[in-house]
N, C-alpha and C positions, 0 to 999 in steps of 0.2 A: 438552747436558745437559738432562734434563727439570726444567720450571719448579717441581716439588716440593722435586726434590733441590738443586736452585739456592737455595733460601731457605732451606730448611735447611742451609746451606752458608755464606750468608750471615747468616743468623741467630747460629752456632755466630762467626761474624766479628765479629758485636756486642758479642758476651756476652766475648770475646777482648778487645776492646778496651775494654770495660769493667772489666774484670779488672783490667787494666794500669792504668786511668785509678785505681783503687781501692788498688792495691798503690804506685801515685805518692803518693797522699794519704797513706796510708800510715806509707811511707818519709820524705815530709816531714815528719810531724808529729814522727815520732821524730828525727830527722835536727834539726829546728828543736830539739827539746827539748835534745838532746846539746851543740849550741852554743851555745843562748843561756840555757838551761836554762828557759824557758816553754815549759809544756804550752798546749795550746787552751783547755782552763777559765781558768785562772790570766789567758788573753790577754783572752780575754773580760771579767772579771770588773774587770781594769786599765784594759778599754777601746782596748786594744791594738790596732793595724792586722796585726800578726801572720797574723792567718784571710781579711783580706782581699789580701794578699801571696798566701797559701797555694791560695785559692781563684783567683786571676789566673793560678797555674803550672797548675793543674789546667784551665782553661778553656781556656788557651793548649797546652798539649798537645791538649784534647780539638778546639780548632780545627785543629788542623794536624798530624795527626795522618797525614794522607793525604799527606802534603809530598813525602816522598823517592817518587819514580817512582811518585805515585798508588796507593801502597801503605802500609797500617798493619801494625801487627805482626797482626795476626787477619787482615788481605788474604795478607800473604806466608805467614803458617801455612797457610792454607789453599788457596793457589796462586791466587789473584785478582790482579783490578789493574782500575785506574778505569782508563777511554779515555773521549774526548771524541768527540761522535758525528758529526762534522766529517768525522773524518779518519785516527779511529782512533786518533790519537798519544798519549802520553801528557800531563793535562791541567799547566799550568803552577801555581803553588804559592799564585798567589791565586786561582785558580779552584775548589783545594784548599780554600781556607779560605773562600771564598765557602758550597762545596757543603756545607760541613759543619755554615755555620752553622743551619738545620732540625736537623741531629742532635742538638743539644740537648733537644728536644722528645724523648725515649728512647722512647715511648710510639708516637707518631704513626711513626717512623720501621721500629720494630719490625712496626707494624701494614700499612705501606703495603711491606716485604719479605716479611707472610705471602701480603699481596695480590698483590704485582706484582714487577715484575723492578726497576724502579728507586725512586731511595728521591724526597720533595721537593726535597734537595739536587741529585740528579741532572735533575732538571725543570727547574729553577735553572739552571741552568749546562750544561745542555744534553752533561751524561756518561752514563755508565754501567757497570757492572763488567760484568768480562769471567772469563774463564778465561784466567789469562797460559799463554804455549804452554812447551813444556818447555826449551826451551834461552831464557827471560827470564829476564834478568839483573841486577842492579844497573850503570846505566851511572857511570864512575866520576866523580869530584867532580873536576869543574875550580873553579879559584878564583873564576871570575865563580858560578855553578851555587849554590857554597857561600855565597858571601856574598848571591847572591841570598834563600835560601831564609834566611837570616841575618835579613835585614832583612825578610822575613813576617812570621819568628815575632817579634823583637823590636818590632816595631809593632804586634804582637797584644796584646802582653805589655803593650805601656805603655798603649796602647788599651786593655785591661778592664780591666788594674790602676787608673787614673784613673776610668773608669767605674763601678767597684766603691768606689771611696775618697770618691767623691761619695756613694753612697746610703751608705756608711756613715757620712760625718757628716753627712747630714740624719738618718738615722737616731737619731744618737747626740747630733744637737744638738735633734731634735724631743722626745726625752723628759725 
C-alpha cells in the first residue's frame, strides 16, 4: 500500500477512535445523569469527584484501546492491526497500553502519521500497524487471555483514577 494511502487510512483510524472515545463521554455523562441524577455542572459546582471518575473511564479506554489482538474499533473498521517488529506477532496488552500512552498528545500523533508510517507510541515499543491479511481473525478468549487483559485495564482504571483524584484535591484544596 502506498505510504499516502496508508496514513490516510490511518488517520481516518484516529478520527474512528476518537469518535468512539467522544460518544463513551457521551454516554457516561447521561448514563451518570439517569442514575444518580447529577449532571457535570451541578458535579462541579458540589465539588464532586463525579468528572474525575468520568474522566479515569475515558483515559482508561483511550489507553487500552488497542488491547484485544492489537486492534481498536477504527483498526478493525479499517482492516489494520499493530504487530511488534520482533516477530510480527501480535503485541501483548501492556505493550498496548505502553504504545498508546503518546497518543494522548492527539496532535503530535496525528502529525507524525501525516509524516511517517509509525506513530511515538510505536517507537516506544518497538510496533507497528500492519494491513491484517483477509482471513485475521479474532483469536478466541481463553480464561487466562481474559483475565489477563482484565487486570491492564483495571490497573489502568485505578492507576489514573488515583492519579487524577490527587490533582483534583490539590486543585480543590489550593483554592
Amino acid at each position: 500500500m502506498k505510504l499516502k494511502n496508508f496514513a490516510r487510512l490511518r488517520v481516518r483510524c484516529l478520527v474512528i477512535d476518537g469518535g468512539f472515545i467522544v460518544a463513551i463521554t457521551i454516554a457516561m455523562i447521561h448514563l451518570t445523569d439517569l442514575l444518580i441524577g447529577q449532571d457535570l455542572a451541578e458535579a462541579r459546582r458540589n465539588g464532586s469527584v463525579y468528572y474525575v471518575a468520568l474522566a479515569a473511564v475515558i483515559l482508561t479506554y483511550a489507553l487500552n484501546k488497542d488491547i484485544v489482538n492489537g486492534r481498536s474499533i477504527g483498526k478493525t473498521l479499517t482492516n489494520f492491526r499493530i504487530v511488534t517488529l520482533r516477530d510480527g506477532g501480535k503485541p501483548g496488552p501492556w505493550r498496548c497500553l505502553v504504545r498508546n500512552l503518546p497518543s494522548l498528545i492527539v496532535p503530535l500523533e496525528a502529525i507524525m502519521l501525516l509524516i511517517g508510517h509509525r506513530t511515538p507510541g510505536d517507537y516506544l515499543v518497538n510496533t507497528q500497524v500492519d494491513e491484517a491479511p483477509e482471513n485475521y481473525e479474532l483469536r478466541s478468549f481463553s480464561k487466562n487471555l481474559f483475565f489477563g487483559r482484565l487486570l491492564v485495564v483495571t490497573t489502568t482504571f485505578v492507576v489514573v483514577f488515583l492519579v487524577l483524584l490527587m490533582i483534583y484535591d490539590a486543585m480543590h484544596y489550593a483554592i
